[in-house]
C-alpha positions as CSV (number, residue, x, y, z in Angstrom):
1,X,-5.4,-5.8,2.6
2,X,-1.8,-5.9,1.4
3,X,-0.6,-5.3,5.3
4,X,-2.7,-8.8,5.9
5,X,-1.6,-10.9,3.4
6,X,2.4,-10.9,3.7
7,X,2.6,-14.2,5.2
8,X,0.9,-15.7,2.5
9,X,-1.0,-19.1,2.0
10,X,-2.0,-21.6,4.9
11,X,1.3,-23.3,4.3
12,X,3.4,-19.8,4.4
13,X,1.8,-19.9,7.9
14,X,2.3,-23.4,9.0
15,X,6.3,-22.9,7.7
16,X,6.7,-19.6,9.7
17,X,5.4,-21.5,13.0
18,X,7.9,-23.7,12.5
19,X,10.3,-21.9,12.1
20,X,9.5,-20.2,15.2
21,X,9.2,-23.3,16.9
22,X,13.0,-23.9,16.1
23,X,14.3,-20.6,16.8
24,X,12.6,-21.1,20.1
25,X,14.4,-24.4,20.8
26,X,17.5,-23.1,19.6
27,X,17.5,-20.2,22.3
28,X,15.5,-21.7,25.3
29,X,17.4,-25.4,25.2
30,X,18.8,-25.9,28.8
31,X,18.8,-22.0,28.8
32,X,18.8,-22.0,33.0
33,X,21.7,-24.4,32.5
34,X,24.9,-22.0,32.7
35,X,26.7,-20.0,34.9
36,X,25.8,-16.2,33.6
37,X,29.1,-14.5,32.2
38,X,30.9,-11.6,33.3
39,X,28.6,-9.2,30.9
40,X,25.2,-10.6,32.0
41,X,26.1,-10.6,35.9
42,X,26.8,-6.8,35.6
43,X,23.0,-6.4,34.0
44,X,22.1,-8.9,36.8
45,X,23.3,-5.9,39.6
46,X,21.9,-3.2,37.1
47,X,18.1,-4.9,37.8
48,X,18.5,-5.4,41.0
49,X,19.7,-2.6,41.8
50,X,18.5,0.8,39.3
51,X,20.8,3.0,41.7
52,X,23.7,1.5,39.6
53,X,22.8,2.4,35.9
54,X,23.5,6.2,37.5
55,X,26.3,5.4,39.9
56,X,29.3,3.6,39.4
57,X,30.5,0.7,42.2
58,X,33.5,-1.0,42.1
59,X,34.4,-2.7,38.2
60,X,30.6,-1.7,36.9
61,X,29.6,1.6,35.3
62,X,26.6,3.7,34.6
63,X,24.8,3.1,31.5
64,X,22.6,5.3,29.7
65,X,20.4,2.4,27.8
66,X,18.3,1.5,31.0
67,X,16.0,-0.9,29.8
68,X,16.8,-4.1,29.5
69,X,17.1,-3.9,33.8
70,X,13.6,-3.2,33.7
71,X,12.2,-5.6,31.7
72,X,14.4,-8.7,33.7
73,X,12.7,-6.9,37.4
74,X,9.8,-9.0,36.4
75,X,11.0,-12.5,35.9
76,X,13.5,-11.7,38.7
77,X,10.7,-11.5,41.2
78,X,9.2,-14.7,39.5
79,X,12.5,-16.8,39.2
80,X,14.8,-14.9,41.7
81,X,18.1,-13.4,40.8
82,X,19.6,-16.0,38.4
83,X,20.5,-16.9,34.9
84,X,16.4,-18.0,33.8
85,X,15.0,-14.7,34.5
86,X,18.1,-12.7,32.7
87,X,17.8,-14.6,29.6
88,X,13.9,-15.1,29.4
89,X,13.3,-11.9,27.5
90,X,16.2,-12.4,24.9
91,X,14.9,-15.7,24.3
92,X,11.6,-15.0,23.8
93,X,12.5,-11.6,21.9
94,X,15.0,-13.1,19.5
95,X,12.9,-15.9,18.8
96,X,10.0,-13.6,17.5
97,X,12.5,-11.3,15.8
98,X,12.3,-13.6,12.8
99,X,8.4,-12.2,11.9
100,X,9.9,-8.4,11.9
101,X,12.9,-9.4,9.7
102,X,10.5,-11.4,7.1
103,X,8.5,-8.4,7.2
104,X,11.2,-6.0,5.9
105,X,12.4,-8.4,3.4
106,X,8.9,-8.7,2.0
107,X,8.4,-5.2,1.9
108,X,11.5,-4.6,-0.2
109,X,11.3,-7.9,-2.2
110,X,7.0,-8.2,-2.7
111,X,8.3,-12.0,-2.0
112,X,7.0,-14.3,0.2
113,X,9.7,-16.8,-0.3
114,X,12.1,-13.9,0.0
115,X,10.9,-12.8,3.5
116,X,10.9,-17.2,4.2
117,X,14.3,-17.7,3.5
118,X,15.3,-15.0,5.7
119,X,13.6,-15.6,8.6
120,X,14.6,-19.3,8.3
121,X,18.8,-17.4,8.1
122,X,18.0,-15.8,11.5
123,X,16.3,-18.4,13.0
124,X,19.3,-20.6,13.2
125,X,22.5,-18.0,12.4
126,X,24.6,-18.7,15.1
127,X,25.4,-15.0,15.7
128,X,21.8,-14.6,17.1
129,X,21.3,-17.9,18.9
130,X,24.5,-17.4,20.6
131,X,23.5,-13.4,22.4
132,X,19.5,-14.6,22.1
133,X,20.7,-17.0,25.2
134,X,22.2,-14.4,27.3
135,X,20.9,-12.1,29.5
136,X,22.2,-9.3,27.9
137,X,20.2,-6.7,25.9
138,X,21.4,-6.9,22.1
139,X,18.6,-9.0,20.7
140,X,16.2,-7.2,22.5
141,X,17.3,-4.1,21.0
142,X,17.5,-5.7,17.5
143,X,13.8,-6.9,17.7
144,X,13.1,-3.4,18.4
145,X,15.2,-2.1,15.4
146,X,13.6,-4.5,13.0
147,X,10.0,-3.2,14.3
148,X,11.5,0.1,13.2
149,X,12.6,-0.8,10.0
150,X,9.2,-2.4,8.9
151,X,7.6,1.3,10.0
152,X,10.0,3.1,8.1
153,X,9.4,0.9,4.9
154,X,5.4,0.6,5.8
155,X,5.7,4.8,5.8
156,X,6.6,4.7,1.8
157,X,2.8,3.9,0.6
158,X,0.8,3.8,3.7
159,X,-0.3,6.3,6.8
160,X,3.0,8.3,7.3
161,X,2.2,9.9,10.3
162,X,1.2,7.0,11.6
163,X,3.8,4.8,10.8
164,X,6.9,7.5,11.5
165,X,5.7,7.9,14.9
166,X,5.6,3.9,14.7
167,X,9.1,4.1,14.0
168,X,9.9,6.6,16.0
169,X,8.7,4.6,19.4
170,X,10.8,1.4,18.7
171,X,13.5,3.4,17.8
172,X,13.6,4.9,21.2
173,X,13.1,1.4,22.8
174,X,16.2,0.1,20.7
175,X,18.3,3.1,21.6
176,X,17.4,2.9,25.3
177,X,17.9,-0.9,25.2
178,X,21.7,-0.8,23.8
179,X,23.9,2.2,22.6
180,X,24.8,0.4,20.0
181,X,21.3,0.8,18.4
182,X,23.0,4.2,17.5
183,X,24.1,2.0,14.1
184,X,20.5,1.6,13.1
185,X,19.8,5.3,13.8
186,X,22.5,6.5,11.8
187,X,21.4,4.4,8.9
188,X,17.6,5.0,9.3
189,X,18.6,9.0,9.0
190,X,20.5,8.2,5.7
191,X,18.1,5.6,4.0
192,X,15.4,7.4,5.3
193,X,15.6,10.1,2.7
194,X,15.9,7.6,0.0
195,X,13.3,5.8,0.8
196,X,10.6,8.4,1.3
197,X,10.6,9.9,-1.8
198,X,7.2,12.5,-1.3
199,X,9.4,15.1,-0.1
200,X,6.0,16.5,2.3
201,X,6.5,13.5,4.7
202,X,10.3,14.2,5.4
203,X,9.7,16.9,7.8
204,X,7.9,14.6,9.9
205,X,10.5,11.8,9.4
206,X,13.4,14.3,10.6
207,X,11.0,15.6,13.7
208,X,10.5,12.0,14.7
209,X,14.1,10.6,14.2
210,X,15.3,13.7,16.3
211,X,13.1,13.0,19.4
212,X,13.4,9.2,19.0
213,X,17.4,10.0,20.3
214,X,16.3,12.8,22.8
215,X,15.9,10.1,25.7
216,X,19.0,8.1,25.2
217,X,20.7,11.6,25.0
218,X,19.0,12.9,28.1
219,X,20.0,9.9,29.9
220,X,23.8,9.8,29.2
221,X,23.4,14.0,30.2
222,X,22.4,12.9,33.2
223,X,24.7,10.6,34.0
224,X,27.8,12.1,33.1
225,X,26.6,15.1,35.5
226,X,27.2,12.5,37.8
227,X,29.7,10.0,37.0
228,X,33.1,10.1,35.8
229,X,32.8,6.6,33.8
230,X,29.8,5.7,31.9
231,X,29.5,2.7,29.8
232,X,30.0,3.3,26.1
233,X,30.4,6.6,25.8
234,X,32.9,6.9,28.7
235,X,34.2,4.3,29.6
236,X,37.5,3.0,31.4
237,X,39.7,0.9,29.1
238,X,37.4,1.7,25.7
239,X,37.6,5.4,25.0
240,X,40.9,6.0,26.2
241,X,42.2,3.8,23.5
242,X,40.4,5.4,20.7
243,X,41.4,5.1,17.4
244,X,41.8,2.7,14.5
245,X,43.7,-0.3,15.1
246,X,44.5,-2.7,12.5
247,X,44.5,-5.6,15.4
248,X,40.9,-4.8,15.8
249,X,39.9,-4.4,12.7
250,X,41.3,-7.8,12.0
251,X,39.9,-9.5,14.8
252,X,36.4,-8.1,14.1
253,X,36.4,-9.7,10.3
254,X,37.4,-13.0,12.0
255,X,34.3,-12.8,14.5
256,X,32.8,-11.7,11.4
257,X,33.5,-14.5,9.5
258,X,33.4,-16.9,12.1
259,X,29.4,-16.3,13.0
260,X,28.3,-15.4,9.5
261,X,30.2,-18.1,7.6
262,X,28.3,-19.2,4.6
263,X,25.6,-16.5,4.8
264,X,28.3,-14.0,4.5
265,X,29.2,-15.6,1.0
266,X,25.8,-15.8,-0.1
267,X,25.4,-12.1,0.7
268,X,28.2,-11.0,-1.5
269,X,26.8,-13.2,-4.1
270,X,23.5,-11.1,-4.0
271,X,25.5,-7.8,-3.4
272,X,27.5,-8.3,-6.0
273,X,23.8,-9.5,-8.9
274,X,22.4,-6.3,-7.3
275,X,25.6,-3.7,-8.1
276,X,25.5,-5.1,-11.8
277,X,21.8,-4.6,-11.9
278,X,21.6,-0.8,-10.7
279,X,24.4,-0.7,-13.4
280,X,22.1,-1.7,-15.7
281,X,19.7,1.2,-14.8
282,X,17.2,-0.4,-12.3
283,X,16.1,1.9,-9.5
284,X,14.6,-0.8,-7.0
285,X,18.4,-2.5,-6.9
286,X,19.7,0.6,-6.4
287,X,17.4,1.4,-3.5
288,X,18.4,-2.1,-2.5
289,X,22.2,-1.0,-2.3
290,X,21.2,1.4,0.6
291,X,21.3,-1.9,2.5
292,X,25.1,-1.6,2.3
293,X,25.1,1.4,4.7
294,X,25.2,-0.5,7.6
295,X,28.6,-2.0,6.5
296,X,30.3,0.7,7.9
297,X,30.1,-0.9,11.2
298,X,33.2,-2.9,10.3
299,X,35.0,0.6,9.8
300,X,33.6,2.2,13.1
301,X,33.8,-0.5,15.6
302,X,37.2,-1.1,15.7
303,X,37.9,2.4,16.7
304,X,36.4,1.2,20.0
305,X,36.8,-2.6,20.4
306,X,36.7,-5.8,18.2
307,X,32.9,-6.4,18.8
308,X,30.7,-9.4,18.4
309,X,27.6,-7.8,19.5
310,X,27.6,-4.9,17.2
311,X,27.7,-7.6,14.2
312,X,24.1,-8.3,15.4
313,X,23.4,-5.1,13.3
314,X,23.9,-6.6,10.0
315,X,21.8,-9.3,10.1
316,X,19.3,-7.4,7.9
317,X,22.2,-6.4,5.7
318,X,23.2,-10.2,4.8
319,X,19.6,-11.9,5.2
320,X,18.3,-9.4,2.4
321,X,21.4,-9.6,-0.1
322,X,21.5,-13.8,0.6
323,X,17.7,-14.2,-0.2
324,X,18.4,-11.5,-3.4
325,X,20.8,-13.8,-4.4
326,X,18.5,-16.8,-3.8
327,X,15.3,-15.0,-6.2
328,X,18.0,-14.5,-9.1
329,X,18.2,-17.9,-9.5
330,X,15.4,-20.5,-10.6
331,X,13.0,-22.7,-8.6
332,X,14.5,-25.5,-7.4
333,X,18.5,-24.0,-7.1
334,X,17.1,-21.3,-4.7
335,X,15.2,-23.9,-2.5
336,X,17.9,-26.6,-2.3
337,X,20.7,-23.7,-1.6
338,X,18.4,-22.3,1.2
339,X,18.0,-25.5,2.7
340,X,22.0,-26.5,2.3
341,X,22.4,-22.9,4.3
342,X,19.8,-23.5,6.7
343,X,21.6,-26.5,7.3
344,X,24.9,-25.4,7.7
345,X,24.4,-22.7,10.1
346,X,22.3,-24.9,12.0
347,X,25.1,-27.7,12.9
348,X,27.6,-24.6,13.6
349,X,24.9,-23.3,16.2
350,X,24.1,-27.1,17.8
351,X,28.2,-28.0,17.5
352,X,29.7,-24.7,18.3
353,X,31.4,-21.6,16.3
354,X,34.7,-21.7,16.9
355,X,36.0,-18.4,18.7
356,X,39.0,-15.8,17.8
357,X,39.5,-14.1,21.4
358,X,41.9,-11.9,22.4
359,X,42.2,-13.3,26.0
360,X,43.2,-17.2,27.0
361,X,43.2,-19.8,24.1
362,X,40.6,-21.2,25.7
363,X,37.9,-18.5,27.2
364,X,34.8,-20.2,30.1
365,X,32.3,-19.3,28.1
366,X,33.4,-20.3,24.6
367,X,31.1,-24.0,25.1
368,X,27.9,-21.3,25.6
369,X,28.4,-21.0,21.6
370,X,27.8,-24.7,21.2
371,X,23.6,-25.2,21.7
372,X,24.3,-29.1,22.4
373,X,27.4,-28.2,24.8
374,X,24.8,-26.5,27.6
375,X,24.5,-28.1,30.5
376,X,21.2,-28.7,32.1
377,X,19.8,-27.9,35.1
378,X,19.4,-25.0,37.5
379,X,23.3,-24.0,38.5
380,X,22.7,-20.6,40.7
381,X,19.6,-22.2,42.3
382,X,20.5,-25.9,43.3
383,X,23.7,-24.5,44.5
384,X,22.2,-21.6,46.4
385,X,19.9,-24.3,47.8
386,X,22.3,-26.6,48.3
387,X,24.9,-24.3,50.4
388,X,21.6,-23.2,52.6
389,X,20.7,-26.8,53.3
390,X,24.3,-27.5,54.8
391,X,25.3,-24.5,57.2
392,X,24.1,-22.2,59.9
393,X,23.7,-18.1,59.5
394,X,27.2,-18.7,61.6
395,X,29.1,-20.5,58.9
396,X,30.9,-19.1,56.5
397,X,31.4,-19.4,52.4
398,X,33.9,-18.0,50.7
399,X,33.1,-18.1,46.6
400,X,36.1,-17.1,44.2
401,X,34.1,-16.0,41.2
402,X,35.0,-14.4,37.7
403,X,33.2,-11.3,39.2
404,X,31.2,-10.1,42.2
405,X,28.2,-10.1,40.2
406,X,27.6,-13.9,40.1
407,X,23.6,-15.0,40.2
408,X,25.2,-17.2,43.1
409,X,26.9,-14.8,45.5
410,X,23.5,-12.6,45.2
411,X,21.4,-15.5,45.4
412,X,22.8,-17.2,48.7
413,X,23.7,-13.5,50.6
414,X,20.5,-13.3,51.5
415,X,20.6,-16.1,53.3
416,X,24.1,-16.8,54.8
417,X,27.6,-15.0,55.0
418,X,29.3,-15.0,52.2
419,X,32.7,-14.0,51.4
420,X,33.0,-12.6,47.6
421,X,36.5,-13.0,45.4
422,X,38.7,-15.7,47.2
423,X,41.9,-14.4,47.0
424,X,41.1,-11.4,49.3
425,X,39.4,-13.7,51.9
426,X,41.0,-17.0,51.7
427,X,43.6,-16.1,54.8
428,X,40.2,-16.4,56.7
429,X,41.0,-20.4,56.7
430,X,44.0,-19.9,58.8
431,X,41.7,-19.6,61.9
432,X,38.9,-22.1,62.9
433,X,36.7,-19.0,64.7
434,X,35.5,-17.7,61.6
435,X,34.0,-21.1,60.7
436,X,34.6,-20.9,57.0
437,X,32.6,-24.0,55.7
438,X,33.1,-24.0,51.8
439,X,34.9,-22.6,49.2
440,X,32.9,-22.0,45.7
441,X,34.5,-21.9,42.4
442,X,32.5,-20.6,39.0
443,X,33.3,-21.8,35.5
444,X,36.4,-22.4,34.6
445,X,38.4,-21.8,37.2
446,X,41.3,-24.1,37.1
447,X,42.3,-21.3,34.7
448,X,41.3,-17.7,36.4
449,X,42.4,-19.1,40.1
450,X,45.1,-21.8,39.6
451,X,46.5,-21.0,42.7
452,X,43.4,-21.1,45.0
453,X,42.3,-24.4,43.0
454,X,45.2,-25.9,43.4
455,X,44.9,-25.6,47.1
456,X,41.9,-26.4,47.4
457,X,42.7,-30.2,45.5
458,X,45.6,-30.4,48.4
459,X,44.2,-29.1,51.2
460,X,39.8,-29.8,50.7
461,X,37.2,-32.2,49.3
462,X,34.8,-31.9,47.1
463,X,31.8,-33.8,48.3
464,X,29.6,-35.9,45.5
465,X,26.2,-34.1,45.6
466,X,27.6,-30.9,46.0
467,X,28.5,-30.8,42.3
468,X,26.6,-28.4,39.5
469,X,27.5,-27.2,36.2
470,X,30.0,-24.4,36.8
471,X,30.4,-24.6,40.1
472,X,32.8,-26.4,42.2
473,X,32.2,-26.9,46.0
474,X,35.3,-27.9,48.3
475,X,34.5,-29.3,52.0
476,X,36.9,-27.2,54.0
477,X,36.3,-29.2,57.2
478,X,38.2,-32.2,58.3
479,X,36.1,-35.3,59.8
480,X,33.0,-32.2,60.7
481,X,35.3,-29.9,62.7
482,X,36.7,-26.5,61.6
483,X,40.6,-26.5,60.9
484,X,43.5,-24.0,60.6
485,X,44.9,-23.8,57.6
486,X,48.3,-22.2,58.6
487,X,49.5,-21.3,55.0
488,X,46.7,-20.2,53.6
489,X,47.7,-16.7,53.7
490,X,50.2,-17.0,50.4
491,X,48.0,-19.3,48.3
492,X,46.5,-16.5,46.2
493,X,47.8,-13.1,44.8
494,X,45.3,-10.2,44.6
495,X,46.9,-8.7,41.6
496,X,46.2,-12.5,39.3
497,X,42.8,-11.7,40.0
498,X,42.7,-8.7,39.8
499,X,44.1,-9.2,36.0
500,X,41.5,-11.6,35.6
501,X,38.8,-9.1,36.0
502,X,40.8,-6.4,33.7
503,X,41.0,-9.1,31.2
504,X,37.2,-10.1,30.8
505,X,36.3,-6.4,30.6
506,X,39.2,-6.6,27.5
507,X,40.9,-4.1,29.3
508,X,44.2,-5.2,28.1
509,X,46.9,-3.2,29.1
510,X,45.4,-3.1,32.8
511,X,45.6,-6.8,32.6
512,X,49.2,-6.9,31.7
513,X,50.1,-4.4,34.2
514,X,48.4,-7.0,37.2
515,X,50.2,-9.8,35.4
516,X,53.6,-8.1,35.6
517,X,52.7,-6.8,39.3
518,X,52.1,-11.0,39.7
519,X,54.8,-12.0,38.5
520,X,57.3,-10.1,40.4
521,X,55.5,-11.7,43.2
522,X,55.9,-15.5,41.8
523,X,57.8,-15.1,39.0
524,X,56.5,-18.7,38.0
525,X,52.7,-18.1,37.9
526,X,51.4,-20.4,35.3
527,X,48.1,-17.7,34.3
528,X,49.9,-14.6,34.7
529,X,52.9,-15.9,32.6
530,X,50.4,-17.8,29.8
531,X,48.2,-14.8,29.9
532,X,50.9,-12.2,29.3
533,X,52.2,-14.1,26.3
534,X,48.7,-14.3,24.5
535,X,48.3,-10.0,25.2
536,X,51.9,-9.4,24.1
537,X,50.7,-10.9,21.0
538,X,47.1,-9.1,20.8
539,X,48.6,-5.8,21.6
540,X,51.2,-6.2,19.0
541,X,54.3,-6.6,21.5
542,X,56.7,-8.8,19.3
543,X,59.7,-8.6,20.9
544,X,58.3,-9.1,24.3
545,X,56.2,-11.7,23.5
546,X,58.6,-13.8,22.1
547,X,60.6,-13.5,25.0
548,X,57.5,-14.5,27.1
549,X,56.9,-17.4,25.1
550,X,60.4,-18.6,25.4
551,X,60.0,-17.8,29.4
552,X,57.1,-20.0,29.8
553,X,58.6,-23.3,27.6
554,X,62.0,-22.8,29.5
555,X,60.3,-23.0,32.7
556,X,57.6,-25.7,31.2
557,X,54.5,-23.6,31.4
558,X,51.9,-24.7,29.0
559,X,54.4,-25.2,26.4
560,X,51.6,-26.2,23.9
561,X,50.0,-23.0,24.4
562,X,53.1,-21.1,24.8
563,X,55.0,-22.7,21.5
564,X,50.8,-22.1,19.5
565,X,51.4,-17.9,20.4
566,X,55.1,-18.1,19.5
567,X,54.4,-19.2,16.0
568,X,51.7,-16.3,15.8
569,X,54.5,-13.9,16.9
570,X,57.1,-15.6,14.0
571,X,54.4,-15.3,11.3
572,X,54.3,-11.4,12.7
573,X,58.1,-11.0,12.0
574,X,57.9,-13.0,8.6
575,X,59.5,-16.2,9.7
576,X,57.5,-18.4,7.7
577,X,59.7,-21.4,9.3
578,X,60.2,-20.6,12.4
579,X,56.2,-20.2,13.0
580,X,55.7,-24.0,11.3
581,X,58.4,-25.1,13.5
582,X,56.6,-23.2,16.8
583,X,53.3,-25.1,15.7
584,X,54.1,-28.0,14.9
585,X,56.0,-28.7,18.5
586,X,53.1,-27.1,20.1
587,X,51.1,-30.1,18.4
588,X,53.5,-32.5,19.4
589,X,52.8,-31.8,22.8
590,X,49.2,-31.5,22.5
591,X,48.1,-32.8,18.9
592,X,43.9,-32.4,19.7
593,X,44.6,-28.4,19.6
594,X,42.3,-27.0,16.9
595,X,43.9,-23.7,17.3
596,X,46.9,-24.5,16.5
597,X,45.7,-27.0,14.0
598,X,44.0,-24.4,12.3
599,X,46.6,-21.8,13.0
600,X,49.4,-24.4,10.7
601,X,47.1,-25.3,8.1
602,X,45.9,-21.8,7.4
603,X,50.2,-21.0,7.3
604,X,50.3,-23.8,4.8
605,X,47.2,-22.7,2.6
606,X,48.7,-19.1,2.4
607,X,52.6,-20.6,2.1
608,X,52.7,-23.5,0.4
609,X,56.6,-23.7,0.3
610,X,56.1,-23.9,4.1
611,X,55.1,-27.3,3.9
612,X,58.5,-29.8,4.4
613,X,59.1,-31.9,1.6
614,X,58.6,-35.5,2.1
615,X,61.3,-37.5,3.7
């Protein structure tokens, strides 16, 4: 009866449903109504093509944790290859992962409010709302992990077998969702031996954790009999720069901090009541410090990368320690604090968490973090429809995208000839005969393509119904006739887009090498030289980003930007004044720039001398 009864009273129930009616909202609002990102197009290639989780092609590697590609091949031949029938499944899986997470707190609290409180945390934590409207695999892997943990705790008191092999299945299904499930193995094979205290159940807890990993580890055999690269365990620009760095490291805390926010305060609070307690002798809080285990992510991820995704693995970490905090306290504190949470990471989810990223100040898909900022409508589709509905199988359409793997390009080639990454193709416009009809531009590509856009505003038109979210469609035709374009040759370098690509994969130092290559080209390129100041500074390059910096506001290239990463690069060296001087002229010249805002009044919080005296 126990295993019945966890959600409590009719209005436990009635709360729950709506809570799941506004996780729901949260992750399926406008969900068709953005261009996928570089991440979900390569998952978009891996379903519709299963050849490529086992063979690499062009900028996309094998992957071991196959699937997530299987699950979308259904809504894909519903929907068609676009952004709907990637992200259905996270959507849908995310949203219910709130019943699994109340479940675990509940069975390590024996509170109903408990297991409430956090499923109302995950229900609107920006962290999860944010990947639960992707089309990438994370949350779909998490709700498998939770489904794992409630085994694992159901195996304590009840049917062991049972439940282990319980376990043992959505383990697998995590681990062959995403690698990165390997952080809930590692800590089920710890807690596990804790938690399971009748010593004649662990050999069947060891047997089962051991073949829940066999597939994923069968896989990734497989594939690297095959394959030089292999995503995640071998992969081009990740493992060769093994190691700690402290840049990382740093970067991860801020992503850290910047999805977590207040829950991440709460949780220490309850970390810190549940410490003093098992000091104080009890054995359930120090059962309940096992829950700290999966902190070591923020040790072991920035060996590889500064991750966002792999944060997704502490959600059970903070949910339990916030809601322990919350039962320490009485009555009516714990229910108006909940709420005051609730509602905090609620407007950060509709209004947007603001971003550290490595790459440009201002990344495409930062808005996606912002529920209230999606655009609605079908993008891919009314595009793809669109670009049918105006040429002949003999035109032409050449679309300069952030990656081959756009739902657009894969949508409309069935259809018509079309002419992937721009910059390769665009000398096509020089002669009429190859009837190039339009040029298609993704998300924000004023910034990834300056060049090619800024031909296109001289030289095209963009006609008014032509117009979706993310996409920009230039008329290459003048008065309905095909044209020569006789310079078209020059107007875009292979090696800016090339760094483009390198720098959405955050492989760094390949980007900076096709920046450098650019820029010996056209010494003046605005991207290459903005985007080589910004990785001097990631990658720890004082000396030459400075330098950069002082290139790019000599020759008047985004000087706001430029004069934001030289006061970064001042507060590196210790020149307190130098880095309020670089900010604030970078605010003179563009005063609405919340990075930098924030950049100068964190400098002035952690230096007050900084601050000029008044006049």
């Amino acid at each position: 009866m126990r295993n019945r009864t966890w959600l409590g009273s009719l209005g436990f129930v009635c709360a729950w449903l709506g809570l799941l009616g506004l996780a729901t909202a949260l992750r399926a609002y406008h969900l068709p109504g953005f261009v996928v990102n570089n991440d979900e197009g390569h998952w978009l290639i891996y379903a519709l093509d299963k050849r490529l989780l086992f063979e690499p092609v062009r900028n996309s590697y094998p992957r071991p944790d196959i699937l997530f590609p299987f699950l979308v091949t259904i809504p894909i031949q519903i929907f068609g290859p676009n952004e709907l029938a990637l992200r259905l499944w996270p959507a849908l899986l995310g949203s219910l992962s709130l019943l699994p997470l109340g479940r675990v707190v509940w069975e390590i609290t024996r509170s109903r409010k408990a297991a409430l409180f956090a499923g109302a945390f995950l229900a609107v934590l920006p962290l999860h709302v944010y990947f639960s409207a992707q089309g990438v695999p994370d949350t779909v892997a998490l709700f498998f992990g939770l489904g794992a943990l409630v085994f694992l705790l159901q195996a304590r008191t009840g049917s062991a077998v049972a439940n282990l092999i319980a376990m043992g299945i959505c383990l697998t299904l995590a681990l062959l969702t995403k690698a990165t499930a390997l952080y809930l193995w590692g800590f089920v094979a710890v807690a596990g031996v804790f938690l399971i205290d009748d010593r004649r159940r662990r050999p069947v807890f060891c047997g089962v954790l051991v073949l829940a990993a066999l597939p994923l580890a069968l896989v990734t055999f497989i594939i690297s009999q095959h394959s030089p690269t292999l995503s995640f365990f071998r992969e081009p620009g990740i493992t060769e720069t093994f190691g700690f760095s402290l840049a990382r490291f740093a970067l991860h805390l801020r992503y850290l901090i910047a999805f977590y926010g207040v829950l991440s305060l709460l949780a220490l609070i309850g970390a810190g009541i549940a410490i003093v307690r098992a000091a104080r002798g009890s054995a359930v809080d120090r059962k309940c410090l096992l829950w700290l285990l999966p902190l070591v992510n923020l040790a072991i991820t920035p060996f590889f990368r500064a991750g966002r995704v792999e944060l997704l693995w502490l959600i059970p970490t903070f949910c339990l320690f916030a809601v322990l905090a919350l039962e320490s306290w009485k009555k009516p504190v714990a229910w108006s604090a909940a709420g005051i949470v609730v509602a905090i990471l609620l407007a950060r989810s509709l209004f947007g968490v603001p971003l550290p990223y490595p790459g440009r100040a201002k990344p495409a898909t930062d808005y996606t973090t912002a529920v209230l900022d999606r655009p609605a409508g079908w993008p891919s589709r009314d595009a793809a429809r669109w670009l049918v509905a105006h040429t002949s199988t003999d035109d032409a359409i050449i679309i300069t995208a952030y990656t081959f793997t756009d739902p657009l390009l894969l949508d409309l080639n069935r259809f018509r000839r079309v002419l992937p990454n721009g910059g390769e193709n665009w000398p096509l416009l020089r002669d009429p005969a190859n009837r190039v009809k339009y040029v298609v531009f993704t998300q924000d590509y004023r910034a990834y393509a300056s060049s090619l856009a800024q031909y296109a505003d001289a030289h095209f038109t963009l006609p008014a119904d032509a117009q979706f979210p993310n996409y920009a469609i230039y008329d290459c035709q003048k008065d309905g006739r095909f044209v020569a374009y006789a310079d078209a040759s020059g107007s875009g370098s292979r090696y800016l887009q090339e760094g483009m690509e390198f720098l959405q994969r955050h492989e760094l130092e390949q980007a900076v090498e096709c920046f450098q290559k650019e820029l010996t080209v056209n010494p003046d390129q605005p991207t290459a030289n903005v985007n080589l100041a910004l990785l001097d500074y990631q990658l720890g390059r004082v000396v030459e980003g400075i330098a950069q910096c002082e290139h790019n506001i000599r020759a008047g290239i985004a000087p706001a930007v430029s004069y934001g990463v030289l006061g970064q690069l001042r507060e590196t060296q210790g020149d307190i004044d130098g880095a309020r001087a670089a900010y604030e002229k970078s605010l003179a010249i563009d005063p609405q720039n919340r990075v930098t805002k924030q950049l100068l009044a964190n400098l002035k919080v952690r230096v007050p001398s900084s601050v000029a005296p008044p006049q």
